[in-house]
DSSP file (Angstrom, degrees, kcal/mol; ACC not computed):
  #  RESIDUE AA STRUCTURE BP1 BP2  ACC     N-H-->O    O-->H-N    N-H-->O    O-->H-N    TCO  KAPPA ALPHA  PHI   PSI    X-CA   Y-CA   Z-CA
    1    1 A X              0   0    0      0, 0.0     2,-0.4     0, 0.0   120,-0.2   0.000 360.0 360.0 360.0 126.0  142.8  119.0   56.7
    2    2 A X        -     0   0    0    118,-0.1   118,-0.1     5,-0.0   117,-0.1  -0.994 360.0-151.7-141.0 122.3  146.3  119.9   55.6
    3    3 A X        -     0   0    0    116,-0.4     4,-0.5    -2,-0.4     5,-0.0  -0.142  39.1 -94.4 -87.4-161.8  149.5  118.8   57.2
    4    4 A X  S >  S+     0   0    0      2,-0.1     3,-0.9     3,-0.1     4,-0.3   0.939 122.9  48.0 -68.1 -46.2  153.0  120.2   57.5
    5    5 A X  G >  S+     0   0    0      1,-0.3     3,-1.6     2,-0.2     4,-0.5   0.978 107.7  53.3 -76.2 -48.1  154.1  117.8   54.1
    6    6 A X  G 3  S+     0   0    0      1,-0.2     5,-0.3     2,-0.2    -1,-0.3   0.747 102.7  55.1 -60.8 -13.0  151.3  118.7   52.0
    7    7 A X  G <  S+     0   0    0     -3,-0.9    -1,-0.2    -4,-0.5    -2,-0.2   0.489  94.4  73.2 -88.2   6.1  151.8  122.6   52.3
    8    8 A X  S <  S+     0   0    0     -3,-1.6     2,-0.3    -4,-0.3    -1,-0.2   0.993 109.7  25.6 -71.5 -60.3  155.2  122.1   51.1
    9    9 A X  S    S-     0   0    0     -4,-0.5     2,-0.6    -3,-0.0    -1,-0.2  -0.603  82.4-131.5-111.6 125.3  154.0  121.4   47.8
   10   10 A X        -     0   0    0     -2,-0.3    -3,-0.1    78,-0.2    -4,-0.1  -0.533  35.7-166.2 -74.9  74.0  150.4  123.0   46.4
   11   11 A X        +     0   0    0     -2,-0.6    79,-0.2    -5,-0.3     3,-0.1  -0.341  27.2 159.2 -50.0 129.6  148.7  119.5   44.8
   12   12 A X        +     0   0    0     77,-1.2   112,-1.6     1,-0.4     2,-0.3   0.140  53.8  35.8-131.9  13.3  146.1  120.1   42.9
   13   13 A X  E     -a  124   0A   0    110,-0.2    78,-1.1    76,-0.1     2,-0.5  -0.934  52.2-144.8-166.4 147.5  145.7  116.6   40.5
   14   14 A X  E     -ab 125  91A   0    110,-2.8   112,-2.4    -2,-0.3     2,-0.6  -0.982  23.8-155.5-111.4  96.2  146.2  113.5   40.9
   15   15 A X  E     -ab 126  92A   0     76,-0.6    78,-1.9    -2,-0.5     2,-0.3  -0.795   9.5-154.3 -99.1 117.0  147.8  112.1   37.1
   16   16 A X  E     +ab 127  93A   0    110,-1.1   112,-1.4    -2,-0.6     2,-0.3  -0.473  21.6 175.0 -85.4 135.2  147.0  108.3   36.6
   17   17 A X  E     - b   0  94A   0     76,-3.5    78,-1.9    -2,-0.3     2,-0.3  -0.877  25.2-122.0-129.0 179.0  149.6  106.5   34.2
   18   18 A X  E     - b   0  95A   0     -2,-0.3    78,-0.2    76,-0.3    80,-0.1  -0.800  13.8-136.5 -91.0 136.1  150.4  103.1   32.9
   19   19 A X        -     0   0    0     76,-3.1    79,-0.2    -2,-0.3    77,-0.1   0.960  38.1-136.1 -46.5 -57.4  153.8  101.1   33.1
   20   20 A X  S    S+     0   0    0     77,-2.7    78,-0.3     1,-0.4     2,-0.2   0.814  73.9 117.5  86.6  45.0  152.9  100.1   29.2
   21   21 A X        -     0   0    0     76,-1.0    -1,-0.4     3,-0.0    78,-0.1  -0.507  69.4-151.1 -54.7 158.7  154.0   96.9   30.8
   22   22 A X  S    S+     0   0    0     -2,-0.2     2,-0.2    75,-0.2    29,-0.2   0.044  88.1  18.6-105.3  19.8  152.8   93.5   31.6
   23   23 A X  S    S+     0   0    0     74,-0.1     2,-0.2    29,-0.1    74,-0.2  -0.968  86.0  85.1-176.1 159.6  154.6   92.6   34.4
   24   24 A X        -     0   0    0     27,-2.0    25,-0.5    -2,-0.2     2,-0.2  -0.704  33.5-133.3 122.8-168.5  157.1   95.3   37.4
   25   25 A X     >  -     0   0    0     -2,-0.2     4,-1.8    27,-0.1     5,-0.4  -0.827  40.6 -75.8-147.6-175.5  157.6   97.3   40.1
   26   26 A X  T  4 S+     0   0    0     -2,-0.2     4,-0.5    20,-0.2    15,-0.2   0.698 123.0  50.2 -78.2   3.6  159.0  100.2   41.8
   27   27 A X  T  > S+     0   0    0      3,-0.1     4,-4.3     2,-0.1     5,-0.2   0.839 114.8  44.6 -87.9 -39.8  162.5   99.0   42.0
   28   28 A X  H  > S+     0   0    0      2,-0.2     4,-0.7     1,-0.2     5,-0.2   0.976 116.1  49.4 -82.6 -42.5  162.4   98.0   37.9
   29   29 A X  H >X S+     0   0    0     -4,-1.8     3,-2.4     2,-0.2     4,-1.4   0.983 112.2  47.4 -43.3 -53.9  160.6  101.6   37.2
   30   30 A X  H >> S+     0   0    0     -4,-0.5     3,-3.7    -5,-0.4     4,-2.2   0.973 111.5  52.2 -55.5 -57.9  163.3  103.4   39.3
   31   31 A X  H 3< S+     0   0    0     -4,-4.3     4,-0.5     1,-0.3    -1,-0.3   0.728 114.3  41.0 -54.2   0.2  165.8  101.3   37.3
   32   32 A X  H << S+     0   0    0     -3,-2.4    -1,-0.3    -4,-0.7    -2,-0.2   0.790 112.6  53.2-114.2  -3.9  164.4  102.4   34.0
   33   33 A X  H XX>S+     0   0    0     -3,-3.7     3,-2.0    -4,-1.4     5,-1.4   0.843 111.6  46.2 -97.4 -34.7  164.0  105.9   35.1
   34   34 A X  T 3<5S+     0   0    0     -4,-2.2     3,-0.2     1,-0.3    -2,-0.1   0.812 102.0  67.6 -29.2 -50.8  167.7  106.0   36.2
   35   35 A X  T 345S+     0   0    0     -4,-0.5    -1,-0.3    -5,-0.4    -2,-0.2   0.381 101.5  46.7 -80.6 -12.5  168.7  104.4   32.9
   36   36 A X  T <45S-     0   0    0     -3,-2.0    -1,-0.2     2,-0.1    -2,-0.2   0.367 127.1-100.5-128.0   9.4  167.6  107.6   31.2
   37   37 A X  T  <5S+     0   0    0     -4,-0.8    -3,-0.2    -3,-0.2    -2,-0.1   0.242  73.0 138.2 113.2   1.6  169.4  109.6   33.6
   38   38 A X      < -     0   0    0     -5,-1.4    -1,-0.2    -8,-0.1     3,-0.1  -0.057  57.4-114.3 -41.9 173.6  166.6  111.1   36.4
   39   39 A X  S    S-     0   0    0      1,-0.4     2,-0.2     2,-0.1    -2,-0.1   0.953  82.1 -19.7 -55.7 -97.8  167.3  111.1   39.7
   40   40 A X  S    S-     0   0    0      1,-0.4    -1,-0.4     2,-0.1    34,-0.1  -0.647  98.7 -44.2-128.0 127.8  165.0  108.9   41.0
   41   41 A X        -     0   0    0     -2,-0.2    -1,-0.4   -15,-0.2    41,-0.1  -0.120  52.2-131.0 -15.9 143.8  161.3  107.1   39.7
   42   42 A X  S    S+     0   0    0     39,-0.3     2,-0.4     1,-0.1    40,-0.3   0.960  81.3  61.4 -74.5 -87.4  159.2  109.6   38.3
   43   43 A X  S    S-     0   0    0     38,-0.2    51,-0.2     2,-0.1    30,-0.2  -0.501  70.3-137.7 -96.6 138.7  156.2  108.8   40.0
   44   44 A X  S    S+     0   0    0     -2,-0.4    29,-4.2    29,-0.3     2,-0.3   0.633  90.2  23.4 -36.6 -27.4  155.2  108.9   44.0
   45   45 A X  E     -Dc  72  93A   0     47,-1.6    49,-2.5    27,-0.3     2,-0.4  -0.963  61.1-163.1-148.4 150.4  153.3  105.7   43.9
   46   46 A X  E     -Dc  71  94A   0     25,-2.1    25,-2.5    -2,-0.3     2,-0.5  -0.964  14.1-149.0-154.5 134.8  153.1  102.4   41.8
   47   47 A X  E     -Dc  70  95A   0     47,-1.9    49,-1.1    -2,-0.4    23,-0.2  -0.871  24.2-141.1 -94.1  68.6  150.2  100.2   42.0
   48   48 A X        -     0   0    0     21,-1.5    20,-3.0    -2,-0.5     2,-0.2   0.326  17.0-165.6 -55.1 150.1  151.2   96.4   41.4
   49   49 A X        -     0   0    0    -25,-0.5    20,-0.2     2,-0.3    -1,-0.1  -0.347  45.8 -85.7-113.1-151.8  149.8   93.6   39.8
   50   50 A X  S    S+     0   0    0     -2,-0.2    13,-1.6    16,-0.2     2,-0.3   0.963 102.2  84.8 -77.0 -41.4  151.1   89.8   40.3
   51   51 A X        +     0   0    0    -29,-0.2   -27,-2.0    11,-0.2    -2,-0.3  -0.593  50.9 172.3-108.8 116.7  153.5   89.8   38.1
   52   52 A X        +     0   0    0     -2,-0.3     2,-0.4   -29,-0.2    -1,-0.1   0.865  61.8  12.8 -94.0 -21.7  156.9   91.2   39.3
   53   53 A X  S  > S-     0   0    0    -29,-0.1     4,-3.0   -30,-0.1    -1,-0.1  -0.847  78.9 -97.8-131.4 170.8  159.3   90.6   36.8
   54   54 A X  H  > S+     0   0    0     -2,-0.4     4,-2.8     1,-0.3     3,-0.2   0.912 125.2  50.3 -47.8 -67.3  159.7   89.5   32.9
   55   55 A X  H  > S+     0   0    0      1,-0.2     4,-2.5     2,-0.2     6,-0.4   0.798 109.0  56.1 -60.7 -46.5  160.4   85.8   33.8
   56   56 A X  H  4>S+     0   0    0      2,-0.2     5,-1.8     1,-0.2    -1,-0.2   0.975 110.4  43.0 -25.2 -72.2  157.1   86.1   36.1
   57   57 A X  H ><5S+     0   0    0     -4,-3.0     3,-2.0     1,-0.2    -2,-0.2   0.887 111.8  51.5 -47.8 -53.9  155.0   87.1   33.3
   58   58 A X  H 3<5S+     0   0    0     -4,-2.8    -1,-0.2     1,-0.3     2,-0.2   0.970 114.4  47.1 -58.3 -48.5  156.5   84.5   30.6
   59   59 A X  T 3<5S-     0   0    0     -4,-2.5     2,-1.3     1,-0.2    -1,-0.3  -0.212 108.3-121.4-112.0  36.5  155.9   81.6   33.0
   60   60 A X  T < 5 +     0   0    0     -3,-2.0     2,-1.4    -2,-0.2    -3,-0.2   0.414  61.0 151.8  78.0 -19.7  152.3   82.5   34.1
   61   61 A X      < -     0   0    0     -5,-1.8    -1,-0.2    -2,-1.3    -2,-0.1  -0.371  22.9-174.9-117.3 114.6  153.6   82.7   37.6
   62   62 A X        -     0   0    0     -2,-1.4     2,-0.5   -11,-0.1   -11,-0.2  -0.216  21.9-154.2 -47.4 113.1  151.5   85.2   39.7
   63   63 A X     >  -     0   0    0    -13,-1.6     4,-0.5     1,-0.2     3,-0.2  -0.940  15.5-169.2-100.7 159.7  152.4   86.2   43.3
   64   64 A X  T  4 S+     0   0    0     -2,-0.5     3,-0.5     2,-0.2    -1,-0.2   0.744  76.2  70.3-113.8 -41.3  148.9   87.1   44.1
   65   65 A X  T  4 S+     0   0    0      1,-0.2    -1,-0.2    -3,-0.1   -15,-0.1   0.279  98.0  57.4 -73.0  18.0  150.0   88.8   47.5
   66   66 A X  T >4 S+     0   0    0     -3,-0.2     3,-2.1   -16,-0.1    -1,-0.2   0.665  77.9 109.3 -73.0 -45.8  151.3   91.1   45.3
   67   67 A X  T 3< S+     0   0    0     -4,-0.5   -18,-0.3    -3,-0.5   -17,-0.1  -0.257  95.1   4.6 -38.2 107.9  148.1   92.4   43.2
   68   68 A X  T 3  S+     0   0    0    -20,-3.0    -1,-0.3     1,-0.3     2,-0.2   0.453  88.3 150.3  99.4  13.8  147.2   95.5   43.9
   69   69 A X    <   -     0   0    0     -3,-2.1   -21,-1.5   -20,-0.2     2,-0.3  -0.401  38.3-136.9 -62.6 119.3  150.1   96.5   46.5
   70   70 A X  E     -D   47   0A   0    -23,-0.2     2,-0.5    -2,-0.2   -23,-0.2  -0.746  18.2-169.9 -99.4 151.1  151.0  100.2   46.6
   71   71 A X  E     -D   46   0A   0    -25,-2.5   -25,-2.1    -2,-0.3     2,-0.5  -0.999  25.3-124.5-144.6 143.0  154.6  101.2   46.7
   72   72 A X  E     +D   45   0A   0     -2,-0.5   -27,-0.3   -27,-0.2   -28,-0.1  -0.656  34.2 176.7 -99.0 123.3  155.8  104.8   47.4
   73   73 A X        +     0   0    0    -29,-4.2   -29,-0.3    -2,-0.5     2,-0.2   0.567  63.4   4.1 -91.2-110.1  158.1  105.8   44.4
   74   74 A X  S    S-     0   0    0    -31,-0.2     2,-0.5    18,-0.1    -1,-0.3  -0.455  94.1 -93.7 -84.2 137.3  159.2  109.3   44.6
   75   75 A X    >   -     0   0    0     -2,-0.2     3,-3.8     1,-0.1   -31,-0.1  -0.443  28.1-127.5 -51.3 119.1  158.3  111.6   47.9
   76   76 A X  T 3  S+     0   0    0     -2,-0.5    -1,-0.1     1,-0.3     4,-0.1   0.846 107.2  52.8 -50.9 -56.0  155.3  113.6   47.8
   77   77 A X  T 3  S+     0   0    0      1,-0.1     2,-0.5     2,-0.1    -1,-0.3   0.467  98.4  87.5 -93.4  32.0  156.5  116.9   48.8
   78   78 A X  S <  S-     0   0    0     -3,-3.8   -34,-0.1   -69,-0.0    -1,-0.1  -0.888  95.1-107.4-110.4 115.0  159.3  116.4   45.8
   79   79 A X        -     0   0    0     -2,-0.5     9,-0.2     9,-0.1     8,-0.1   0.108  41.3-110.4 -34.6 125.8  158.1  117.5   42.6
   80   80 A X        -     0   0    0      7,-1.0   -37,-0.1    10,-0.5   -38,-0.1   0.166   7.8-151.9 -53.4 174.8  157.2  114.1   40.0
   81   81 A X  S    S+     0   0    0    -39,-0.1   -39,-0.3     3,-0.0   -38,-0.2  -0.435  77.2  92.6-143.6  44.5  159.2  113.4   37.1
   82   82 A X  S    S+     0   0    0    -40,-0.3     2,-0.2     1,-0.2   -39,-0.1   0.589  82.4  32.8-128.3 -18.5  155.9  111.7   35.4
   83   83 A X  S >> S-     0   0    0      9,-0.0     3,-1.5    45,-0.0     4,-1.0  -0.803  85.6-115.1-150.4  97.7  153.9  114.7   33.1
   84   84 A X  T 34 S-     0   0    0      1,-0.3    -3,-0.0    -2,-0.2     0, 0.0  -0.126  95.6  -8.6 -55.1 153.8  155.8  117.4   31.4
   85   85 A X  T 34 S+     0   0    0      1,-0.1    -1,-0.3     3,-0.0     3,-0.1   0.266 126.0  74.3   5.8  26.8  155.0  120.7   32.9
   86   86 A X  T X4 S+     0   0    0     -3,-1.5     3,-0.8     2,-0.1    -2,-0.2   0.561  70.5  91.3 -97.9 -25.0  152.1  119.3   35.0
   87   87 A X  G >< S+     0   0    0     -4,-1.0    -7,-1.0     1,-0.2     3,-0.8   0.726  74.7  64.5 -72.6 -21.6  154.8  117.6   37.5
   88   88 A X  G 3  S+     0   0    0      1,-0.2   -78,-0.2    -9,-0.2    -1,-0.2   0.856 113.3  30.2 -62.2 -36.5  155.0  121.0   40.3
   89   89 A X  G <  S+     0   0    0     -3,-0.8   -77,-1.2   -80,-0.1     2,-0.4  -0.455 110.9  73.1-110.7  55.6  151.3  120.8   41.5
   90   90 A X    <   -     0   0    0     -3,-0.8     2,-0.6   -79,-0.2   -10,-0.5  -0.975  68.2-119.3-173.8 171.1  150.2  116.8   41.2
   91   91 A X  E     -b   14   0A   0    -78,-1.1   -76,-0.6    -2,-0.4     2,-0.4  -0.881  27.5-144.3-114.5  99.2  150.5  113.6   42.5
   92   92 A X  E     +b   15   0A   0     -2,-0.6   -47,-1.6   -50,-0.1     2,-0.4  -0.586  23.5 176.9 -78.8 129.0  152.1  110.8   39.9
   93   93 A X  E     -bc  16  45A   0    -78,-1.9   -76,-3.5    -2,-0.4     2,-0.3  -0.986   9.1-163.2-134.1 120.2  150.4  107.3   40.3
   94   94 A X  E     -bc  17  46A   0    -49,-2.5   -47,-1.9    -2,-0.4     2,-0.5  -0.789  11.6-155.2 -79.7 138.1  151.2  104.1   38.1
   95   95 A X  E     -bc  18  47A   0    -78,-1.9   -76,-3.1    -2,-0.3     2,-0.7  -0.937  28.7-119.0-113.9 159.4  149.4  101.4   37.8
   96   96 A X  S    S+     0   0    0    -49,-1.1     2,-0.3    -2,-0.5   -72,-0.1  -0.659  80.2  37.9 -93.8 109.4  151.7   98.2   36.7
   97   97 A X  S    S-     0   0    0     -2,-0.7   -77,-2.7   -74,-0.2   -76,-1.0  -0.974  75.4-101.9 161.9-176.4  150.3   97.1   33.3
   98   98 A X  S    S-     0   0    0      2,-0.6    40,-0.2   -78,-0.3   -76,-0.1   0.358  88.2 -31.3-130.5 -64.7  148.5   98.3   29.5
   99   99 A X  S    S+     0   0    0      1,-0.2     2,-0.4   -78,-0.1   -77,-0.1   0.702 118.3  71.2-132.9  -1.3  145.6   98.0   29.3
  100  100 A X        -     0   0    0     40,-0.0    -2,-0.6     0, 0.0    -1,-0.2  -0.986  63.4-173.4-115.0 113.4  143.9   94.8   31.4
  101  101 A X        -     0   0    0     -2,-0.4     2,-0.2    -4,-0.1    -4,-0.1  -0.747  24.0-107.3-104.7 179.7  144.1   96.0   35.4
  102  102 A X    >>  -     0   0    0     -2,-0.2     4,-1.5   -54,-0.1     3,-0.6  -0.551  18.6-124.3 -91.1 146.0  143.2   93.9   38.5
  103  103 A X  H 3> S+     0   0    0      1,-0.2     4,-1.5     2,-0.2    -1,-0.1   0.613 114.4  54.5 -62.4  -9.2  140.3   94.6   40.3
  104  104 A X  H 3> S+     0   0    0      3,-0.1     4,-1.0     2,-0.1    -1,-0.2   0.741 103.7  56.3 -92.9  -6.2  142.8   94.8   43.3
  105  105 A X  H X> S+     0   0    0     -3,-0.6     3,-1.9     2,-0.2     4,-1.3   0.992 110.7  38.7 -66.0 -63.3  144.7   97.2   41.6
  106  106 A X  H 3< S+     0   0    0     -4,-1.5     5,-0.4     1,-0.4     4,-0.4   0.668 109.4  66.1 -55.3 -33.3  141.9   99.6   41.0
  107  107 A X  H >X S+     0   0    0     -4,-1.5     4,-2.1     2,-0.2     3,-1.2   0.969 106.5  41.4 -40.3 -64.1  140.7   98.7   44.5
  108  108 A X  H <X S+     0   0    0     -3,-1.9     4,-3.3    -4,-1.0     5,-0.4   0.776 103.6  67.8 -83.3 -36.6  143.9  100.3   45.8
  109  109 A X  H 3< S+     0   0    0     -4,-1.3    -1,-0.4     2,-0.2    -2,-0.2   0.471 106.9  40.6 -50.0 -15.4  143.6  103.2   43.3
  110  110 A X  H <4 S+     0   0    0     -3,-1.2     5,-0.3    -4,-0.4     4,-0.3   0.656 108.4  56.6 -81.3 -47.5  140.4  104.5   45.2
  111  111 A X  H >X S+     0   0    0     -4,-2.1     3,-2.1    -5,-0.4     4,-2.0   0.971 112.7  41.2 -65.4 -43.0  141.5  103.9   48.2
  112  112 A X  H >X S+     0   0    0     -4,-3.3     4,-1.7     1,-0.3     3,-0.7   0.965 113.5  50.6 -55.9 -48.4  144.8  106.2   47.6
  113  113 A X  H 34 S+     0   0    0     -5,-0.4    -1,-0.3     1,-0.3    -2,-0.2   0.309 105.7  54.9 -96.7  26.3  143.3  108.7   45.9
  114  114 A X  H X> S+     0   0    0     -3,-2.1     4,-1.6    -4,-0.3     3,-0.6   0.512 109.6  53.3 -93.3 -35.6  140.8  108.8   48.7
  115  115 A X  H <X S+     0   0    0     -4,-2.0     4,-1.6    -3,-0.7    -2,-0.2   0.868 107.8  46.1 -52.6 -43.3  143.8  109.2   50.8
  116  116 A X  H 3< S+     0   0    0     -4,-1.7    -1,-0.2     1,-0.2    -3,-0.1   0.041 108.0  57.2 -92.0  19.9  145.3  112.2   48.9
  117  117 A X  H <> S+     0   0    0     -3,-0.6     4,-0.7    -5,-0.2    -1,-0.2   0.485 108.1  44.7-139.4 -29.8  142.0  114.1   48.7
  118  118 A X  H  < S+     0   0    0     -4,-1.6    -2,-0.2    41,-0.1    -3,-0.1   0.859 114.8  50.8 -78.2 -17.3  141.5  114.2   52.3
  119  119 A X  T  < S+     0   0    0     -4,-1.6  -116,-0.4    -5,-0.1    -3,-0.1   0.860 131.8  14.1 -53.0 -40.6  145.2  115.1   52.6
  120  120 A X  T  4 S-     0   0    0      1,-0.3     2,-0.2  -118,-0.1    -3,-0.1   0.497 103.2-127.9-120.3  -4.9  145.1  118.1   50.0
  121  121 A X  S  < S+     0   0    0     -4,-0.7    -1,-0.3  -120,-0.2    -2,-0.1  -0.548  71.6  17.7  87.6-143.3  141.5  118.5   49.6
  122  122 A X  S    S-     0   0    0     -2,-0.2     2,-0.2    -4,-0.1  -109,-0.1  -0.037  72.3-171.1 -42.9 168.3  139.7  118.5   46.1
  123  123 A X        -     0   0    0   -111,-0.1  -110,-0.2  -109,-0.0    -2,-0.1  -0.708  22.2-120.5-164.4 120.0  141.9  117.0   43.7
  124  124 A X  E     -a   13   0A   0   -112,-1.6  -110,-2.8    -2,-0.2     2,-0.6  -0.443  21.2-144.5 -34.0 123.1  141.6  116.8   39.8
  125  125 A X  E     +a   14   0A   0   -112,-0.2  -110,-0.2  -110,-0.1     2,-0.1  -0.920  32.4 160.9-114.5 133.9  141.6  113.4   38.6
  126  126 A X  E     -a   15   0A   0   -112,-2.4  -110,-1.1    -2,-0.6     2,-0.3  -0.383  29.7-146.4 -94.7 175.3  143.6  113.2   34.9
  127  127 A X  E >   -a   16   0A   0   -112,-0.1     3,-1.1    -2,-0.1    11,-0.3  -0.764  37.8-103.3-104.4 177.2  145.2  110.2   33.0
  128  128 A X  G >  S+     0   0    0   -112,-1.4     3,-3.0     9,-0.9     4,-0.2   0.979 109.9  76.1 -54.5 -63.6  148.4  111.1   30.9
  129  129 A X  G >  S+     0   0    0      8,-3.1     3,-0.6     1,-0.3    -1,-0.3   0.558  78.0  75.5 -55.4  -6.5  147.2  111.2   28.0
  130  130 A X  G <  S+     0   0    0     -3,-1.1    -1,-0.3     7,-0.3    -2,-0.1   0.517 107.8  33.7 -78.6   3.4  145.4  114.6   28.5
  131  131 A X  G <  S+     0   0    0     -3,-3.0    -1,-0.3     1,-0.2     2,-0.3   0.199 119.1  52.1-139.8  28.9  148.1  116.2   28.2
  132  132 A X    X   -     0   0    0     -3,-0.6     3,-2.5    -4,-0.2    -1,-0.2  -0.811  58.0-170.8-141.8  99.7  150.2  114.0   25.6
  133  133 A X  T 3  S+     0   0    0      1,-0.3    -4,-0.1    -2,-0.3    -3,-0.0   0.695  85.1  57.7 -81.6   8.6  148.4  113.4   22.8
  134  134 A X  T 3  S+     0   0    0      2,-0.0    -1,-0.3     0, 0.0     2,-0.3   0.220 101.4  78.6-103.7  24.8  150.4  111.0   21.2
  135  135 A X    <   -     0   0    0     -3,-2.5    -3,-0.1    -6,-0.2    -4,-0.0  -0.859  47.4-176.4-114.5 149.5  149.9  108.9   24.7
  136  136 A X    >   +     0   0    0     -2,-0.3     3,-4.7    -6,-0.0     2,-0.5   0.225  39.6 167.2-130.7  17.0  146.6  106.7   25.8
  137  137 A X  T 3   +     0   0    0      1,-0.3    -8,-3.1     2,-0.1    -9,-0.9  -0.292  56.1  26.0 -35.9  91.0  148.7  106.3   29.0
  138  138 A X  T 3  S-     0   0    0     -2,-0.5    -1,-0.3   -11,-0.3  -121,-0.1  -0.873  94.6-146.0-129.9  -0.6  146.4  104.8   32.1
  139  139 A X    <   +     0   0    0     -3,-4.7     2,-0.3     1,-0.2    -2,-0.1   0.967  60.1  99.9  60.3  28.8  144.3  103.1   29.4
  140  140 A X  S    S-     0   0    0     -4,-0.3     2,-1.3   -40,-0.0    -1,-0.2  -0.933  84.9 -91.9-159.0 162.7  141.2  103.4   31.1
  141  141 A X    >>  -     0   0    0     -2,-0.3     3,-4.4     1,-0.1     4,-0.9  -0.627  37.1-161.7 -92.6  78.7  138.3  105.9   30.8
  142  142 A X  T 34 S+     0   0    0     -2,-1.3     5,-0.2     1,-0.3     4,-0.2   0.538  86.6  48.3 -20.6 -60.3  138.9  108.5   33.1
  143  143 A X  T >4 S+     0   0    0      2,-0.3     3,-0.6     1,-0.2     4,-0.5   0.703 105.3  56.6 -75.9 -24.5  135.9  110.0   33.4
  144  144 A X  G X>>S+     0   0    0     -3,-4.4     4,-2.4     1,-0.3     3,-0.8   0.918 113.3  50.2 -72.0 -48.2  134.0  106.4   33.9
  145  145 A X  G 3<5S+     0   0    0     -4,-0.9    -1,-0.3     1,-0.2    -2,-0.3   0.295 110.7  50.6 -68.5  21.6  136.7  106.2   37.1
  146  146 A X  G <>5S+     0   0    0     -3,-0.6     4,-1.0    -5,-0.2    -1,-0.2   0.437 114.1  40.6 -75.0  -9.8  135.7  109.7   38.1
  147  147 A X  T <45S+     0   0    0     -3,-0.8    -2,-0.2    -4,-0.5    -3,-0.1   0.797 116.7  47.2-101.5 -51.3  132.3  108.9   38.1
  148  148 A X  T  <5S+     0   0    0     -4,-2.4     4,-0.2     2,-0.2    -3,-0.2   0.647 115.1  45.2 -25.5 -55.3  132.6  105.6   39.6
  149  149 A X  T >><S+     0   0    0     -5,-0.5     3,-4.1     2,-0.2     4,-1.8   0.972 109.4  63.9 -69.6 -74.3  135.0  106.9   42.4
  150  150 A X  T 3< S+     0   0    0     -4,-1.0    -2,-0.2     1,-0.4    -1,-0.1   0.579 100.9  47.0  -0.1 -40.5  132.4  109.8   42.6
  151  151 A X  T 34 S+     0   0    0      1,-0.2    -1,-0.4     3,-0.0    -2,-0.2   0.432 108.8  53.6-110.1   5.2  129.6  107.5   43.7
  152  152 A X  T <4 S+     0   0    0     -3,-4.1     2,-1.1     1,-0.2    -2,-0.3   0.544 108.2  58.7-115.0 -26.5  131.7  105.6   46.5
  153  153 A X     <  -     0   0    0     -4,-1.8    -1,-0.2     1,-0.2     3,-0.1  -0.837  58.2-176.2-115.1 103.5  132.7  109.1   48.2
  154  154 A X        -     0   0    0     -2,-1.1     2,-0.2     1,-0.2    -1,-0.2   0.632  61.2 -20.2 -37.4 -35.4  130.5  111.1   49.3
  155  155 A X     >  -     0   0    0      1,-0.1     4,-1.6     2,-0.0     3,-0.3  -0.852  55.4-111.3 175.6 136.4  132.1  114.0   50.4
  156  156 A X  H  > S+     0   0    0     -2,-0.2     4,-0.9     1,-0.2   -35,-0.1   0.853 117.6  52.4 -42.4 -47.0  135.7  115.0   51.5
  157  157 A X  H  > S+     0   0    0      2,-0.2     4,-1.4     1,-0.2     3,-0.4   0.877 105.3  55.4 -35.5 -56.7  134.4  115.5   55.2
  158  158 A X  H  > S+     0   0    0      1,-0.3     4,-1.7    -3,-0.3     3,-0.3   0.828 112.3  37.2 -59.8 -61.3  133.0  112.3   55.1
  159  159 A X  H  X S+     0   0    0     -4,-1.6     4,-2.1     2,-0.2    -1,-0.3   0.615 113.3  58.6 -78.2 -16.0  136.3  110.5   54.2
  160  160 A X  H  X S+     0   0    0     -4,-0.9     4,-0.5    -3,-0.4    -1,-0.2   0.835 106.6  46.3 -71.0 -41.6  138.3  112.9   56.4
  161  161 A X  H >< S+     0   0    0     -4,-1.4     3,-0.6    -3,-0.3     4,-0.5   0.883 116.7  50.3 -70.5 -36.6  136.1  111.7   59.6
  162  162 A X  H >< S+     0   0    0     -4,-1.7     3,-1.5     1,-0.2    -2,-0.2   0.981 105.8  50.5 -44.0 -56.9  136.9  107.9   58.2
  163  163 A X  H >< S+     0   0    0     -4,-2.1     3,-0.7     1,-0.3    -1,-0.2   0.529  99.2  72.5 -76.1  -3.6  140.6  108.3   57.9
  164  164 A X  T << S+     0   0    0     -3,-0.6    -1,-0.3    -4,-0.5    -2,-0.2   0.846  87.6  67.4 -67.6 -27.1  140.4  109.8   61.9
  165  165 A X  T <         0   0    0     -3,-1.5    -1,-0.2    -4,-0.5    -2,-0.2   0.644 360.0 360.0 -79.2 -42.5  139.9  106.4   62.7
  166  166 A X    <         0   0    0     -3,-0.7    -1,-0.3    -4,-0.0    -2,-0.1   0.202 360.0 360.0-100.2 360.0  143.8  105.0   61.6
């Protein structure tokens, strides 16, 4: 199942990164990707935790209706700014942190990339750091989240007949 916005672009990976944060959003990403002269945030989507700013973080205080909250960075069928020469075919996804995520983050990190794999079909899933080795950028062990994700979807059909539903 393919729409008009996914043929713009051929996707073929979904690359998970880190903030290498403890604490943002997409407004402070955009501002730091601005600040080194991009257009625009790097990557299409950023995954939140509680904490939205610096001041948040220092003083413990959580917005909880934040955790796990997806926020659309850069447009899909505009090429990422998130994995040198990977960025023409894939889909850049942060999650807002280093190395400790929420289980609502991760939550929401299935559920997207369940989204984008009935949009575009199969989909590669990477972290950064396969293609930077001096990176250990999302900081989680891809392959136990492919494997994991793996055993919650059955099949591409399956989640395409779900997503008929919305």
């Amino acid at each position: 199942m393919q729409n008009k916005m996914s043929r713009m672009r051929k996707i073929n990976e979904i690359i998970i990164h880190c903030s290498d944060s403890n604490y943002g959003n997409k407004a402070l990403i955009n501002k730091w990707h601005l600040e080194r002269g991009w257009d625009c945030i790097g990557y299409h989507y950023v995954i939140n935790n509680c904490y939205k700013t610096y001041n948040d973080y220092m003083k413990k205080s959580p917005d909880i209706k934040n955790d796990g909250n997806i926020e659309i960075g850069r447009p899909e069928h505009i090429k990422g700014a998130h994995c040198m020469s990977h960025n023409a075919k894939s889909i850049g996804i942060c999650l807002i942190g280093t190395r400790n995520f929420t289980g609502n983050q991760i939550t929401s990190l299935y559920e997207l990339m369940k989204r984008l794999i009935c949009k575009y079909g199969k989909l590669e899933i990477s972290g950064h750091y396969k293609y930077n080795n001096s990176k250990t950028c999302p900081n989680i062990d891809i392959e136990i989240l492919r494997i994991k994700f793996a055993d919650d979807v059955p099949s591409i059909e399956s989640l395409e007949e779900f997503y008929k539903k919305f």
